[in-house]
N, C-alpha and C positions, 0 to 999 in steps of 0.2 A: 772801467765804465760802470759810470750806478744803473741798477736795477730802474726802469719803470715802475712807476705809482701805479698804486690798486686802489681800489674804493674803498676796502678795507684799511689797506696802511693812512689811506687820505681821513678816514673817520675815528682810526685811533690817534694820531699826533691832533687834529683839531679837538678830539677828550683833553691832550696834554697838555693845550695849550689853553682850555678855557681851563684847567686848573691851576695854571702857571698867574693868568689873569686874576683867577678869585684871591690866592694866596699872595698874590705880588710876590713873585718869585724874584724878580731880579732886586727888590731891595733889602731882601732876606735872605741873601744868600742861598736862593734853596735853587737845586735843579732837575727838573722834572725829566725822567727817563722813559723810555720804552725799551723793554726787556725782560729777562730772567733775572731772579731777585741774585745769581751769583754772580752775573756780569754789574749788577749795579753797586754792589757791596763796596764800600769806600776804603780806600787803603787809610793805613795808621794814619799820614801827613795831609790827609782830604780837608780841607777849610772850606767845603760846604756842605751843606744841608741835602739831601736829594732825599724824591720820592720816586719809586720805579712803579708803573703800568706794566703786569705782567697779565696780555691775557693770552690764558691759558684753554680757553674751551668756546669753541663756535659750532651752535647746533641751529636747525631749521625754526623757522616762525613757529611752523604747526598751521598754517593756513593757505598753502600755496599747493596745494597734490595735486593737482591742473595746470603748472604753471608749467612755459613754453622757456625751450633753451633762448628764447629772443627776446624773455619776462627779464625785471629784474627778481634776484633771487634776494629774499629778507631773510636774516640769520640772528639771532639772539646772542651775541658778544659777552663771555663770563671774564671778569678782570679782578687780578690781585692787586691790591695795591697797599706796595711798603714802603714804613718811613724809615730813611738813616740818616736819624740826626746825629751831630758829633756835640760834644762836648767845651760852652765856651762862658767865659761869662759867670764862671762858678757855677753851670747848669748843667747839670751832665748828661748825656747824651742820650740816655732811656726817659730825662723826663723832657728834651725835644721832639725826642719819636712821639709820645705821646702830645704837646702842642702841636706838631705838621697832622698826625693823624684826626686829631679833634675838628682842626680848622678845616682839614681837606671833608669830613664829614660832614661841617656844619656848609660850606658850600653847595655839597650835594641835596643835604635837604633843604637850602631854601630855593634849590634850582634844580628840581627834579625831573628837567624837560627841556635838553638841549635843541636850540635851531640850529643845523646844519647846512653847509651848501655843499656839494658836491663841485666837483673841476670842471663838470660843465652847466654848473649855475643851477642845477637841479635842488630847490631845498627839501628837507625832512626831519620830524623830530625822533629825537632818542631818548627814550626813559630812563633814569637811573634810577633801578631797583636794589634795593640794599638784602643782602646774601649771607645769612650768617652761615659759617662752615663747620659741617661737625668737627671733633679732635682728630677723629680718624683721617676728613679729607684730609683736613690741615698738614699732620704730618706726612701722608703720604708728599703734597707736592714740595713743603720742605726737606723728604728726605732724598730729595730729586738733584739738591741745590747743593753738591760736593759738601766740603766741609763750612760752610756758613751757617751762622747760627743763629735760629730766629730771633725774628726783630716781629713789633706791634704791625699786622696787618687786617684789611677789610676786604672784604670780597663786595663785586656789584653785580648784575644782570645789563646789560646798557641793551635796551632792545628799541629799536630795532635797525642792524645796521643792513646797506644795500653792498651787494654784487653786479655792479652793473656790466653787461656785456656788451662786446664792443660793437656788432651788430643788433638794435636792438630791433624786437617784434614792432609792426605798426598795426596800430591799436584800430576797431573796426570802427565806422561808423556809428550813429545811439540813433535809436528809434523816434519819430518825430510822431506818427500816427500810427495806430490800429486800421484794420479793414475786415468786414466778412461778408461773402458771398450765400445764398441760399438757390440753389437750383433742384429739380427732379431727381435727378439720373447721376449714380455713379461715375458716369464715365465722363459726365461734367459739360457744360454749355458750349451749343454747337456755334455761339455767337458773343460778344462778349457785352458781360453786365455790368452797369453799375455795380458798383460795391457800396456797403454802408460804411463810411470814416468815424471812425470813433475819435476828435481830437482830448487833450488834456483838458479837464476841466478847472477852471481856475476860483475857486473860492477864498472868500473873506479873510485878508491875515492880519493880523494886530498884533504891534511887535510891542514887546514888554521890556521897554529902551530905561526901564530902572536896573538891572543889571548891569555891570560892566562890559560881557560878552554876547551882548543881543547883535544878531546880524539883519543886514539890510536885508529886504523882500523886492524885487525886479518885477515888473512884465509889460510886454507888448502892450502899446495902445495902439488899435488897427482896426478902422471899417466899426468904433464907436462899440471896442471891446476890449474887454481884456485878455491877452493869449501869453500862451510860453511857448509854443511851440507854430513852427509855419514853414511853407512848404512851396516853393515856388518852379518853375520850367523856367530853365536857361532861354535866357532872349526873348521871353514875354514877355509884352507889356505890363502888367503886372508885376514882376520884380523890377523893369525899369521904372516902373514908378512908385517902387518901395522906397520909405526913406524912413526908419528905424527910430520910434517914437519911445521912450522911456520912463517909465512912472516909477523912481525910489521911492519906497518907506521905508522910516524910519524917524531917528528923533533929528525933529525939522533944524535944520539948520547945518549938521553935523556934515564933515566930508567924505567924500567918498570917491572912487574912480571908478571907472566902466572899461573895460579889457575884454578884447574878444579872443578864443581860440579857435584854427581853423584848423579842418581836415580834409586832406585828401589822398587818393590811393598810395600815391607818393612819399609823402614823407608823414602820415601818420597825423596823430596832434600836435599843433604847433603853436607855441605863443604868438601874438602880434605886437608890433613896439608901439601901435598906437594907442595911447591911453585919452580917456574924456575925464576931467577933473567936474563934479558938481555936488549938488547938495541933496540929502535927502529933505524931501518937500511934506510930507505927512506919516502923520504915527500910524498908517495902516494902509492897505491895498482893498477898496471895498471896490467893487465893480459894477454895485449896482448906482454909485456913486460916481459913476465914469465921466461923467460934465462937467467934475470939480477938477478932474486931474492935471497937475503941474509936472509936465511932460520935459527931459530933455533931447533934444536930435542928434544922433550921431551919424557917421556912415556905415553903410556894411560893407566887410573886404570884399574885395573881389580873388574868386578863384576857378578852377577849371571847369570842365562842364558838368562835373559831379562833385561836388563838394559840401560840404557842414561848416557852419560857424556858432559860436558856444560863447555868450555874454556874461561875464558877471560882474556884479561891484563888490567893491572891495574898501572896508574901512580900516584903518587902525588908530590903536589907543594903545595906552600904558597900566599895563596891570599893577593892578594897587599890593597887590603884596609883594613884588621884587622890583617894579616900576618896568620890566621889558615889555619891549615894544611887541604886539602882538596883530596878525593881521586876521580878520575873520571875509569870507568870503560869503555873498548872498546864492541865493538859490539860482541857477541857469535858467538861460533864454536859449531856444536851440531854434535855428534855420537851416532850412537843406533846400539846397539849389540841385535839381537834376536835367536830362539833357533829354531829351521825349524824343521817341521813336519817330 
């Protein structure tokens, strides 16, 4: 019976295989392993190519000394990686090692920043940081390797891979407004007061859409304003007669989508499958300019009696120096629906 899949083994074989893709493995005979450089060693009568992924050293981000056994855990992935090429073609075999290891290099620097999905559709990127090793490591982990004898290898950093646990934390609530009370007496008002609300302030944004990676800029138009943030009592009129007004900037014309995520005690943050397709309508968010606004409509989800929803748009383009598709997300709209005493 095979072992069940880890986050880990799912994020080193998806390494092996965007390297299988860069190299065109299948019409070069090469075949990309995971392992110890002694299990991958080719016997005498081998007619193929192979490069092995050995990684050998997984240590901590360095940023997580707060995290919750229900957090994902981020770990820094150190990987060897060796060529055994064989000998064909009047080419002999050390000067293949050298062509897989060139090529497998020049992939990594023009693609320095893997997109990943996880098994349950969660994406994230990985850096591939290139590792040079002293003599010292070096031989140590070759002297590790029985009797095989070294072949041309590179060391990487690939940071940052996840541990996702199977139980995971549900992530709190985000703050939608400030408050603060001023009374006499320590022991605090026998009656109760107003509070002062401090909401976000929304000022002037001008997006500099000369760039390749400018992102959109969002906010509420509501009551002949601009807001990012709002606040409403379950089964008021007021939220019944909310209906979610949208002002994109950015450069006019370009597409983009609108996606909410919703939370509650429940299940935490969640995507929604509803998406709004439309356009950004101007190269800036000015508010004092609110009469010009080219607004779109969407709905708000509906959720429990306490619940959050979290808007953003979302563009994508093609970056100019490898062509991949790349998606940049705008700044959040946050709503909280609460349930009054």
């Amino acid at each position: 019976m095979a072992l069940p899949k880890s986050s880990i083994s799912h994020v080193c074989k998806a390494i092996a295989e965007f390297i299988s893709d860069g190299l065109h493995a299948s019409s070069h005979s090469i075949r990309i392993l995971i392992g110890n450089p002694a299990d991958a060693a080719p016997a005498q009568a081998e007619t193929q190519h192979r490069i092995n992924l050995f990684f050998y050293r997984f240590e901590p981000m360095g940023f997580q000394a707060d995290s919750s056994p229900g957090d994902i855990w981020w770990l820094r992935l150190h990987c060897l990686i060796t060529a055994f090429g064989i000998a064909e073609d009047q080419i002999s075999s050390g000067e293949n090692d050298l062509r897989l290891i060139g090529e497998l290099m020049r992939v990594f620097h023009e693609t320095p920043v893997l997109n990943i999905s996880s098994e349950d559709e969660e994406h994230f990127q990985l850096q591939i940081v290139f590792q040079p090793l002293s003599a010292d490591v070096m031989n140590h982990i070759w002297s590790t390797q029985n009797e095989v004898s070294y072949r041309p290898s590179v060391a990487y950093e690939m940071a940052v891979g996840p541990v996702v646990p199977k139980k995971r934390e549900i992530g709190s609530p985000l703050t939608g407004q400030i408050g603060y009370q001023v009374h006499a007496g320590m022991e605090g008002p026998s009656e109760p007061s107003t509070a002062a609300i401090i909401t976000p302030y929304v000022s002037t944004s001008v997006i500099d859409t000369s760039t390749e990676d400018w992102a959109p800029v969002i906010c509420f138009v509501y009551k002949e304003k601009c807001v990012t943030s709002l606040i409403f009592e379950k089964d008021s009129g007021e939220l019944a007669g909310f209906q979610p007004k949208i002002w994109v900037a950015g450069k006019p014309g370009t597409d983009v989508h609108l996606a909410w995520e919703i939370w509650n005690h429940q299940g935490g943050w969640q995507h929604t499958d509803e998406t709004v397709q439309t356009t950004a309508s101007t190269p800036a968010i000015e508010p004092d300019n609110i009469a010009s606004a080219q607004t779109v409509t969407i709905h708000l989800p509906a959720g429990n009696d306490n619940y959050q929803a979290v808007l953003y748009a979302t563009r994508t383009y093609q970056r100019g120096i490898d062509g991949r598709e790349i998606s940049i997300r705008s700044n959040p709209l946050l709503v909280t629906v609460y349930k009054g005493t």
